[in-house]
Biotite code that builds the C-alpha atoms (Angstrom):
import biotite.structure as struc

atoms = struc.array([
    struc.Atom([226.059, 47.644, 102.153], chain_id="A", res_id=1, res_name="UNK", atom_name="CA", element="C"),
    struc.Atom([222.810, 46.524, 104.415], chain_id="A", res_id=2, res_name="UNK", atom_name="CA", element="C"),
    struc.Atom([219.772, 45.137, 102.917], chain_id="A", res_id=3, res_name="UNK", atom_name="CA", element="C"),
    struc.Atom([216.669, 46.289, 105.053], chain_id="A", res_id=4, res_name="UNK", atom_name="CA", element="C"),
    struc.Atom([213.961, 44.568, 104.178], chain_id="A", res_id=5, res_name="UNK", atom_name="CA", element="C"),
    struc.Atom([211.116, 46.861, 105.550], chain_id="A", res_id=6, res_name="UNK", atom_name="CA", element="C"),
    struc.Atom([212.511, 49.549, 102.962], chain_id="A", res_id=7, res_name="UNK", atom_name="CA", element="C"),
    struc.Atom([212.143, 46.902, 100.577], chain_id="A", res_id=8, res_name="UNK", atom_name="CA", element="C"),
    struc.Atom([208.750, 45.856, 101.205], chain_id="A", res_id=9, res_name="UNK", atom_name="CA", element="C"),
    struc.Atom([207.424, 49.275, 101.637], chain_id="A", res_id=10, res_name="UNK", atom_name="CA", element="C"),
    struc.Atom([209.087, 50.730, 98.316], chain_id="A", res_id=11, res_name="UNK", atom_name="CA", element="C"),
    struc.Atom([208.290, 47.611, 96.201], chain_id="A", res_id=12, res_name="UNK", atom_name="CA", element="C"),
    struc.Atom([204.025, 48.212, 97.343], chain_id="A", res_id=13, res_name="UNK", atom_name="CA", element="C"),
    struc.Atom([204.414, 51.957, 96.717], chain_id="A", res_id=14, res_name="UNK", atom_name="CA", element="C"),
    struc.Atom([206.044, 51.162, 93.346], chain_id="A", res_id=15, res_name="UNK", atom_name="CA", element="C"),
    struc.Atom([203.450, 48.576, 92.266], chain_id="A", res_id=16, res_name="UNK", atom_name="CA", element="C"),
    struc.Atom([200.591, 50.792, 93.758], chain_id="A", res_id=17, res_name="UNK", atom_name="CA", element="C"),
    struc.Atom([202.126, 53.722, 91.122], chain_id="A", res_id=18, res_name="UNK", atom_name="CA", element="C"),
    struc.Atom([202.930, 51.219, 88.322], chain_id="A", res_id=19, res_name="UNK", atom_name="CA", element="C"),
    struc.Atom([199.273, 49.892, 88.679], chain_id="A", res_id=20, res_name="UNK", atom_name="CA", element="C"),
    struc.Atom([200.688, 46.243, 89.232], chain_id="A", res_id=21, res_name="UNK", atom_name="CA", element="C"),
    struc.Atom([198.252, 45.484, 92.171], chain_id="A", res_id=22, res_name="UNK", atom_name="CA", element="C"),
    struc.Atom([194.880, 47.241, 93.605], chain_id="A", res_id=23, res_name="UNK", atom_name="CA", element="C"),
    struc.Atom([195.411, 49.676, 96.233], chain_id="A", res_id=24, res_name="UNK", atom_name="CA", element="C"),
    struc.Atom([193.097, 47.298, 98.176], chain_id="A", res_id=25, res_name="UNK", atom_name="CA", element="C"),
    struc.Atom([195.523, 44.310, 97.889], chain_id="A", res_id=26, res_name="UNK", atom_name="CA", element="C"),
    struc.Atom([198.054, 46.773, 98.898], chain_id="A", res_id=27, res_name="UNK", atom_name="CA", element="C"),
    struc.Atom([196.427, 47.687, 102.124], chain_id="A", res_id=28, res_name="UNK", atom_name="CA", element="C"),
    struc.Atom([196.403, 44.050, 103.126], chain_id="A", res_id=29, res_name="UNK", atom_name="CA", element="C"),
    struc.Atom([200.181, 43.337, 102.195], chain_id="A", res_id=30, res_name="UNK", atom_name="CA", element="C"),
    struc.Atom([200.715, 46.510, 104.283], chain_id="A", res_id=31, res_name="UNK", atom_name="CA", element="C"),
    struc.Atom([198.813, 44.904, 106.804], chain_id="A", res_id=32, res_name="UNK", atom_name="CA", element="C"),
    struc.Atom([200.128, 41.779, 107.148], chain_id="A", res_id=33, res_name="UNK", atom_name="CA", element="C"),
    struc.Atom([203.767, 42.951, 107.109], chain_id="A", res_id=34, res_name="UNK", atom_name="CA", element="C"),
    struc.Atom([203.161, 45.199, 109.774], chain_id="A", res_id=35, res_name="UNK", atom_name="CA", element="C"),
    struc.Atom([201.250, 42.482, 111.588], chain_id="A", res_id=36, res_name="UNK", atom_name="CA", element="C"),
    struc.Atom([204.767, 40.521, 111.377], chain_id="A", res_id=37, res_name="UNK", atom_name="CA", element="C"),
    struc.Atom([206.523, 43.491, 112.308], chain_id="A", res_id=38, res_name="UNK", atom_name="CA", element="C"),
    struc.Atom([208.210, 43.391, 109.048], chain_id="A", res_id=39, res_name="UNK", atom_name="CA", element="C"),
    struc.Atom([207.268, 47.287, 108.675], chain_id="A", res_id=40, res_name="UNK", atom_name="CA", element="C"),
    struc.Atom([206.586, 50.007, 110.980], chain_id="A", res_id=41, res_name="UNK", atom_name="CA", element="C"),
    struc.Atom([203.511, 51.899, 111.244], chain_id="A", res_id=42, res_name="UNK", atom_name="CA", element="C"),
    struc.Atom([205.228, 54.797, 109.985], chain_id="A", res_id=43, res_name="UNK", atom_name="CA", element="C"),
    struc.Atom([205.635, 52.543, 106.694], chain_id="A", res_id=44, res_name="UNK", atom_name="CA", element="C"),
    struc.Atom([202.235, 51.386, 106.565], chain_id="A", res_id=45, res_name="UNK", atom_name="CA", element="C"),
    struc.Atom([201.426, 55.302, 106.646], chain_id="A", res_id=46, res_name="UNK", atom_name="CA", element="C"),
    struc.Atom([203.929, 55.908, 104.061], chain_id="A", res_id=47, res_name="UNK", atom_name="CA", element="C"),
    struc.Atom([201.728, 52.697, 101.888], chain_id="A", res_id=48, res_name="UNK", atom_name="CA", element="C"),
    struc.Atom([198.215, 54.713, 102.901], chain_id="A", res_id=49, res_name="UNK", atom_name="CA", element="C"),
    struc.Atom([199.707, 57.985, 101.414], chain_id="A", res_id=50, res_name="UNK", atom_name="CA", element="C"),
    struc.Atom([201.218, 56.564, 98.710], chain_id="A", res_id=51, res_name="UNK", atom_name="CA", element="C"),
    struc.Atom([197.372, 54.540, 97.227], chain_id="A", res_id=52, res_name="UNK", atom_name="CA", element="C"),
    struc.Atom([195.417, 58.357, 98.335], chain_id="A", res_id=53, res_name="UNK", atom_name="CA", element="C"),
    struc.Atom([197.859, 60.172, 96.234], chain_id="A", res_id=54, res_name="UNK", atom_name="CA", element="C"),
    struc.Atom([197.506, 57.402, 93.395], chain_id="A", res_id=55, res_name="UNK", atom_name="CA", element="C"),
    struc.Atom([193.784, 57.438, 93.709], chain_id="A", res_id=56, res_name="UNK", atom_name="CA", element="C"),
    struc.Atom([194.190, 61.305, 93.374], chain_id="A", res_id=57, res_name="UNK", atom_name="CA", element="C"),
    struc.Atom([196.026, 61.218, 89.885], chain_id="A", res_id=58, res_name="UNK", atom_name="CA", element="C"),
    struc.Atom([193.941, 58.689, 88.612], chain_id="A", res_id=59, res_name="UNK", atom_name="CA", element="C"),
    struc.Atom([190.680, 60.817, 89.358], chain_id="A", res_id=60, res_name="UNK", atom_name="CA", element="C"),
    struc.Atom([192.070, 63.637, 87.807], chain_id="A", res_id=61, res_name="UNK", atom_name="CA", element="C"),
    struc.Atom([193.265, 61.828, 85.059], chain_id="A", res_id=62, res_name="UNK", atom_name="CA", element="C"),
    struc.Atom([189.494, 60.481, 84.110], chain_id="A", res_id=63, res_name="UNK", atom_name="CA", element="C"),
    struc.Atom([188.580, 64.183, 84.661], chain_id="A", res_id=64, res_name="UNK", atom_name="CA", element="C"),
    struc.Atom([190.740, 65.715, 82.572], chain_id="A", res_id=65, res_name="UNK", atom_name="CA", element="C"),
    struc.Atom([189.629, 62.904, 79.360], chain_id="A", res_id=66, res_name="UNK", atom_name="CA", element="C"),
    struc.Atom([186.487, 63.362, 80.092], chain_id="A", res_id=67, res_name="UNK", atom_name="CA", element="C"),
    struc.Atom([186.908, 66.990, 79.769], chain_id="A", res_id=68, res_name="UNK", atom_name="CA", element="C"),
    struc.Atom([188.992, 66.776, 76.650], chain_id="A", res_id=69, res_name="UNK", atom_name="CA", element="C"),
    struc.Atom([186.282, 64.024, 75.193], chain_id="A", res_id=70, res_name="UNK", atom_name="CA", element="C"),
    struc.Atom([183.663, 67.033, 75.634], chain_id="A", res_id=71, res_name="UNK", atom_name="CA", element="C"),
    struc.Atom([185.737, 69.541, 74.221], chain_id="A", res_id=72, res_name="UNK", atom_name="CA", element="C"),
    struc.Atom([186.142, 67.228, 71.340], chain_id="A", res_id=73, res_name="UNK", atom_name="CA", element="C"),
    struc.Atom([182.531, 66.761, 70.903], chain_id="A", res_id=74, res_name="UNK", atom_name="CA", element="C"),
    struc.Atom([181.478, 70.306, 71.231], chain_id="A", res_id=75, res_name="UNK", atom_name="CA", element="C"),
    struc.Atom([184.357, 71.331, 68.802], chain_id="A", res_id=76, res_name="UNK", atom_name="CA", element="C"),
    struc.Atom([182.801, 68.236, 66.124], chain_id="A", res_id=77, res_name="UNK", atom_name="CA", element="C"),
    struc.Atom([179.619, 69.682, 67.150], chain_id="A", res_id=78, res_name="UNK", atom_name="CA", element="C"),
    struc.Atom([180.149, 73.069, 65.658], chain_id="A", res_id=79, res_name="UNK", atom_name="CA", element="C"),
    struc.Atom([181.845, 72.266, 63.206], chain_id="A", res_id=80, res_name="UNK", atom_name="CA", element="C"),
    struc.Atom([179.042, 69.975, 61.629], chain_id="A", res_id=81, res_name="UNK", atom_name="CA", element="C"),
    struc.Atom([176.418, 72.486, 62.347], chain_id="A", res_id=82, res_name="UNK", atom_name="CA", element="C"),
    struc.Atom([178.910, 75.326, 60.555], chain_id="A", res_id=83, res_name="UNK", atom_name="CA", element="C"),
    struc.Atom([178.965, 72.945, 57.471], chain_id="A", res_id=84, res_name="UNK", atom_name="CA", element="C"),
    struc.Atom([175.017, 72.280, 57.445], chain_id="A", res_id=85, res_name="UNK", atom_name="CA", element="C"),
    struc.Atom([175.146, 75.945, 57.874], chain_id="A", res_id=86, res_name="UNK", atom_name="CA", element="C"),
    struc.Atom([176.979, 76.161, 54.746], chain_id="A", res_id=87, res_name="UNK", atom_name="CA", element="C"),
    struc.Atom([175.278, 73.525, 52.560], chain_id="A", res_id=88, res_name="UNK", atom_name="CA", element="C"),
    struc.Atom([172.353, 75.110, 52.775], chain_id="A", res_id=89, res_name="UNK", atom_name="CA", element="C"),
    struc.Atom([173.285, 78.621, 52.375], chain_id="A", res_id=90, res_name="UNK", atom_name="CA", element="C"),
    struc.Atom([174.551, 77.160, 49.237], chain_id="A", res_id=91, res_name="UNK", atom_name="CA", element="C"),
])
């Protein structure tokens, strides 16, 4: 069994990037560096890049789709109050 460390490096950013352990920014500069010591390839740094767009991605779409429930919620709590006003003072 080998050990290769630029797998290593480049899985363990990608993981912490996707676990939310470090900023993609600090990612980008760990990326960096290693490649700057040729302890990745550019191919991995890509892989890194990829990797912080597609968690960027999910996490927009993840505030969109609370903020969409969140207005649901309201306009649902909405009508209902004005349904029970509605009926209060029919009464």
């Amino acid at each position: 069994m080998s050990f290769d460390l630029s797998e290593f490096l480049t899985e363990g950013l990608i993981d912490s990037i996707n676990d939310g352990l470090i900023p993609s920014d600090l990612a980008t500069v760990y990326a960096g560096n290693y490649l700057a010591k040729s302890l990745i390839t550019q191919t991995q740094v890509t892989q890194v890049s990829d990797a912080i767009t597609a968690y960027k991605a999910a996490q927009a779409e993840a505030t969109a789709e609370a903020s969409k429930e969140a207005q649901e919620a309201d306009s649902s709590s909405d009508a209902q109050a004005s349904s029970t006003a509605d009926n209060n003072s029919a009464q």
